[in-house]
MDAnalysis code that builds the backbone (N, CA, C; Angstrom):
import MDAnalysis as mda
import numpy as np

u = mda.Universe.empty(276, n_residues=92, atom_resindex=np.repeat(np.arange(92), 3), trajectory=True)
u.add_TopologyAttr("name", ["N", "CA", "C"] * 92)
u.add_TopologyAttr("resid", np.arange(1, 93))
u.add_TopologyAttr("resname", ["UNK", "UNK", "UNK", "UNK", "UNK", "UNK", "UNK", "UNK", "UNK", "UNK", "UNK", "UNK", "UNK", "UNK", "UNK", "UNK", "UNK", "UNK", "UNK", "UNK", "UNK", "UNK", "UNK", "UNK", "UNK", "UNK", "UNK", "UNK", "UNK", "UNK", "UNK", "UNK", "UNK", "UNK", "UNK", "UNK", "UNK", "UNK", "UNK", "UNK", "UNK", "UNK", "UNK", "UNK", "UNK", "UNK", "UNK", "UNK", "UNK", "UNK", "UNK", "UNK", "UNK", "UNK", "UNK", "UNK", "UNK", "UNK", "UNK", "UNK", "UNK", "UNK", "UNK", "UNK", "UNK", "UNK", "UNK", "UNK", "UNK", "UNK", "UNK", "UNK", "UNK", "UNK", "UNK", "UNK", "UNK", "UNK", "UNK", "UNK", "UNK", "UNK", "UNK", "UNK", "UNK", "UNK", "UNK", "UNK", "UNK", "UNK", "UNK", "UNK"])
u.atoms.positions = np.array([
    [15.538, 50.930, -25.054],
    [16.837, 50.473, -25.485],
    [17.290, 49.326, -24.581],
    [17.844, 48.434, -24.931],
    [17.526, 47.097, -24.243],
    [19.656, 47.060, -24.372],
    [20.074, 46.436, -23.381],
    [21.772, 46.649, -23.159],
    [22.358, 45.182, -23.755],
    [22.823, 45.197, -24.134],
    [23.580, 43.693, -24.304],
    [24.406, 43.674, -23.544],
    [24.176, 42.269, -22.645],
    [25.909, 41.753, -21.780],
    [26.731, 41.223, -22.645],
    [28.336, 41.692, -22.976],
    [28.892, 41.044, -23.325],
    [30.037, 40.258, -22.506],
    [30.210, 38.933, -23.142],
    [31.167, 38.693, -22.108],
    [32.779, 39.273, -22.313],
    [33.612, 39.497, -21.373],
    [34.687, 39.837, -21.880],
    [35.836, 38.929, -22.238],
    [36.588, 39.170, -23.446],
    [37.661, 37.985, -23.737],
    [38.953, 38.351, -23.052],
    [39.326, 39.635, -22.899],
    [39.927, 40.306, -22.312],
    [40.925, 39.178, -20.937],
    [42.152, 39.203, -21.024],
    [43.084, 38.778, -20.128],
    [42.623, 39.686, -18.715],
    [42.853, 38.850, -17.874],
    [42.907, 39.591, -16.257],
    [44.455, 39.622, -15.893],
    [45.106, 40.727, -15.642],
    [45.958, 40.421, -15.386],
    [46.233, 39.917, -14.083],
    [47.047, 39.590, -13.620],
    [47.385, 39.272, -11.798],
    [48.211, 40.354, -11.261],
    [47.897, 40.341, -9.542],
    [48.353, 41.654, -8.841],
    [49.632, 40.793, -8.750],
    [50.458, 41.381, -7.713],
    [52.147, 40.971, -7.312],
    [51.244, 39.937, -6.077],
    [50.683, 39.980, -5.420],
    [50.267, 39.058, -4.158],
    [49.557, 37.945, -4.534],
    [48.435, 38.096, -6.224],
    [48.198, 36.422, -6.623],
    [49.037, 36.164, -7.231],
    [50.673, 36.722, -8.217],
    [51.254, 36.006, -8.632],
    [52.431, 35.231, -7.459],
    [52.515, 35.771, -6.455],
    [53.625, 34.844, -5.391],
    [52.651, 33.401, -5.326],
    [51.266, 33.903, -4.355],
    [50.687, 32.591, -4.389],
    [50.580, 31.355, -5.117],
    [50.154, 32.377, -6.502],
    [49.824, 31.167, -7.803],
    [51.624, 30.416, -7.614],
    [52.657, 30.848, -7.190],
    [53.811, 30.293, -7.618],
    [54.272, 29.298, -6.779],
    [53.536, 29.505, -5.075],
    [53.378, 28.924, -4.389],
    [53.189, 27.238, -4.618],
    [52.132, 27.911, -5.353],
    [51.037, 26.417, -5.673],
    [51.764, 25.450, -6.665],
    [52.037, 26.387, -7.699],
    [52.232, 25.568, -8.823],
    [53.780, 25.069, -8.688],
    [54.997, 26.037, -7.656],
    [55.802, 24.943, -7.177],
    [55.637, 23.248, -6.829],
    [54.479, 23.112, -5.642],
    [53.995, 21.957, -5.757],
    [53.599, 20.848, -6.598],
    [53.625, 21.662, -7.868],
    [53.875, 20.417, -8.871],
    [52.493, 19.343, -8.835],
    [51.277, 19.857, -8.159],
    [50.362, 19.204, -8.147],
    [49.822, 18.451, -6.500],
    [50.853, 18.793, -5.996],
    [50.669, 18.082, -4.202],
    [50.107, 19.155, -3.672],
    [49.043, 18.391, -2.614],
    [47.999, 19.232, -2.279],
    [48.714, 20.206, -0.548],
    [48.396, 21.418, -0.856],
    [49.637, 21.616, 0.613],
    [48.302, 22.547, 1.006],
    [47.718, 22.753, 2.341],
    [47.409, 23.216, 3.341],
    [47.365, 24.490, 3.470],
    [46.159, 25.558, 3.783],
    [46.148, 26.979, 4.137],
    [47.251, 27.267, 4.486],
    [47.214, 26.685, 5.421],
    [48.086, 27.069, 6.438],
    [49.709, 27.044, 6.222],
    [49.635, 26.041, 5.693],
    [51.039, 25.949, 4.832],
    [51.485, 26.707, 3.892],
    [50.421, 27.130, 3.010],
    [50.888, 28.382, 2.019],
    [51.201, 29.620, 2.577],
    [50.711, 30.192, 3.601],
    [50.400, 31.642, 4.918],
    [51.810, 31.405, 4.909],
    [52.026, 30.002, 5.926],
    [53.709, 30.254, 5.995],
    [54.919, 30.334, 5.175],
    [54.493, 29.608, 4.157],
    [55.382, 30.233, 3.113],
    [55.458, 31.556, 2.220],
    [54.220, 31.732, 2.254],
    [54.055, 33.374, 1.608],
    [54.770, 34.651, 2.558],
    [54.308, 34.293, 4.255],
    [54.945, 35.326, 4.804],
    [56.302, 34.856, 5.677],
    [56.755, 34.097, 4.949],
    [58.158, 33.635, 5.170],
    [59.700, 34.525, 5.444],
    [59.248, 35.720, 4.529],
    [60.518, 36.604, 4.773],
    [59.527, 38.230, 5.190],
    [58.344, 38.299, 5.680],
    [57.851, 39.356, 6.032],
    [56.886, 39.229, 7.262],
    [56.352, 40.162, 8.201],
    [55.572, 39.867, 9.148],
    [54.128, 39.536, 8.740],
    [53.558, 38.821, 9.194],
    [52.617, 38.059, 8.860],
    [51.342, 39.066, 10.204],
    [50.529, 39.498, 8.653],
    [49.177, 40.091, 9.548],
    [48.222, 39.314, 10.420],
    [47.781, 40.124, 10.608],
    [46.728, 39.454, 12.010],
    [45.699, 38.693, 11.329],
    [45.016, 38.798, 9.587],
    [44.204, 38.378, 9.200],
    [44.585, 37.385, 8.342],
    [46.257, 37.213, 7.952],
    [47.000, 36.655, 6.878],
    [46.299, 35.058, 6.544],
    [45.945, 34.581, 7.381],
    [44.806, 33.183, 7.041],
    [43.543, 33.433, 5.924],
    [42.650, 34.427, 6.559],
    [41.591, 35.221, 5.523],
    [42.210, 35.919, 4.860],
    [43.142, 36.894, 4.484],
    [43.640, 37.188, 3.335],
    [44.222, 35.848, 1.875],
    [44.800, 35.083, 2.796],
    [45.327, 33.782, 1.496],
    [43.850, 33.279, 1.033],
    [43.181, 32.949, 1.957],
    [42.422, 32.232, 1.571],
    [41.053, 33.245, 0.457],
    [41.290, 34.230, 0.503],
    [40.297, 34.884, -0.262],
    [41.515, 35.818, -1.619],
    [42.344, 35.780, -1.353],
    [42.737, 36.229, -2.987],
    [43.232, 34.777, -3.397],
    [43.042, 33.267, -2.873],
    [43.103, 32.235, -3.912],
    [41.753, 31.508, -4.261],
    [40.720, 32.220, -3.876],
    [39.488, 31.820, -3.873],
    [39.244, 32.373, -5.644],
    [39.998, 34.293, -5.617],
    [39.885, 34.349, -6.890],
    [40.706, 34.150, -7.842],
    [42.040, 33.579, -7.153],
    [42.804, 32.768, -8.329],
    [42.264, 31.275, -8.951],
    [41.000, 30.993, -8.376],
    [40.017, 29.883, -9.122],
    [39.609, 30.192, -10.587],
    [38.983, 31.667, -9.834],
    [38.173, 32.237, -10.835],
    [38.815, 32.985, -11.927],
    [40.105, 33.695, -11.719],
    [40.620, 34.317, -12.846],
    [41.748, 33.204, -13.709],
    [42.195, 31.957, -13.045],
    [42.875, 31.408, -13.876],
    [41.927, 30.686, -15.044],
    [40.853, 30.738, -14.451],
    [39.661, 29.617, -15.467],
    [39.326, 30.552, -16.834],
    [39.246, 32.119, -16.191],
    [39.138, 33.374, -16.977],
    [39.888, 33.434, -18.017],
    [40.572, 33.571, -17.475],
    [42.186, 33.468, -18.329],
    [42.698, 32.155, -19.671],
    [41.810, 31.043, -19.214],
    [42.201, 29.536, -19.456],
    [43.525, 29.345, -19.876],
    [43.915, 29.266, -18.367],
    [45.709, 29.185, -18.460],
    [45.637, 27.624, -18.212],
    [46.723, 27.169, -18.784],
    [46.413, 25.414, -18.609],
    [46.821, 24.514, -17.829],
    [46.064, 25.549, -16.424],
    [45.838, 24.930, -15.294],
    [44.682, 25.138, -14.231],
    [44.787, 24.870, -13.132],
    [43.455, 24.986, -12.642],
    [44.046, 25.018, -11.115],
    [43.403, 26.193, -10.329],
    [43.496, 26.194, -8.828],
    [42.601, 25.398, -8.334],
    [42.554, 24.408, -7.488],
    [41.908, 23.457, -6.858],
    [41.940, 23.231, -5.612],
    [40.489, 23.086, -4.926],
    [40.713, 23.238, -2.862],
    [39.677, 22.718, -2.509],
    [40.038, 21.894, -1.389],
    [38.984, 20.816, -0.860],
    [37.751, 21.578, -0.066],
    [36.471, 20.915, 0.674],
    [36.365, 21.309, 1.217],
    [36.870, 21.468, 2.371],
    [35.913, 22.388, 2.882],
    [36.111, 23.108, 4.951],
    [35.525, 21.345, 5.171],
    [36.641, 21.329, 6.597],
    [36.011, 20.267, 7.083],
    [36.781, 20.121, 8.509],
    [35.960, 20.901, 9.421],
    [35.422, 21.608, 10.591],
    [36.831, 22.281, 11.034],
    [37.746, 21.774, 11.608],
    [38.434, 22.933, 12.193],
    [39.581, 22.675, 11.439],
    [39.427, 21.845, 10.127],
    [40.970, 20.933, 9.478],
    [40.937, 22.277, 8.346],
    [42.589, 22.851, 8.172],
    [42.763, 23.606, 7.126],
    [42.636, 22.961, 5.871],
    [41.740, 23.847, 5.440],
    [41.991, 23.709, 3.710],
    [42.784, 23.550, 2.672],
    [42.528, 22.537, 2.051],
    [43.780, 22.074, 1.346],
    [43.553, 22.509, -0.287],
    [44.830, 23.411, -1.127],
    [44.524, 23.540, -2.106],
    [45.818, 22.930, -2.901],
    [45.312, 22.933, -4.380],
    [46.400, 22.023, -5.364],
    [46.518, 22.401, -6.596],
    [47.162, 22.555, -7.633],
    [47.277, 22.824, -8.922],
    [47.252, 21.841, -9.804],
    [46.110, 21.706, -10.969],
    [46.555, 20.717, -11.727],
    [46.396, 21.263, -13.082],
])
């Protein structure tokens, strides 16, 4: 018996922590703002964890992937690493 992959059409929904981000971003209106810059605005009114750099940067790694999922009609966008300079991401 041989399985078929199907793909799924199925919506992803978003947790409460990629929808602040995604709102983050798409405030910007398309200007490219900085890891580091989003961290501080995300944990702006709460204490900011010890990992809060690797946390942003890996649940917007999959707001790449689930907005493309989704084909919402926009797109998360981020430069590369380039050596100790934060990463810059953008919405278009």
């Amino acid at each position: 018996m041989v399985k078929r992959i199907v793909a799924s059409t199925r919506r992803r929904e978003y947790t409460e922590n990629e929808r602040e981000l995604l709102d983050i971003l798409l405030s910007q209106k398309g200007l490219m703002i900085s890891s580091n810059d989003i961290v501080r605005l995300h944990y702006a009114r709460r204490r900011r964890p010890v990992n809060a750099n690797r946390s942003v940067t890996t649940v917007l790694n999959t707001l790449i992937l689930k907005t493309r999922k989704n084909q919402e009609p926009y797109r998360v966008r981020k430069s590369r690493r380039d050596g100790r300079n934060s990463i810059v991401w953008w919405s278009e």
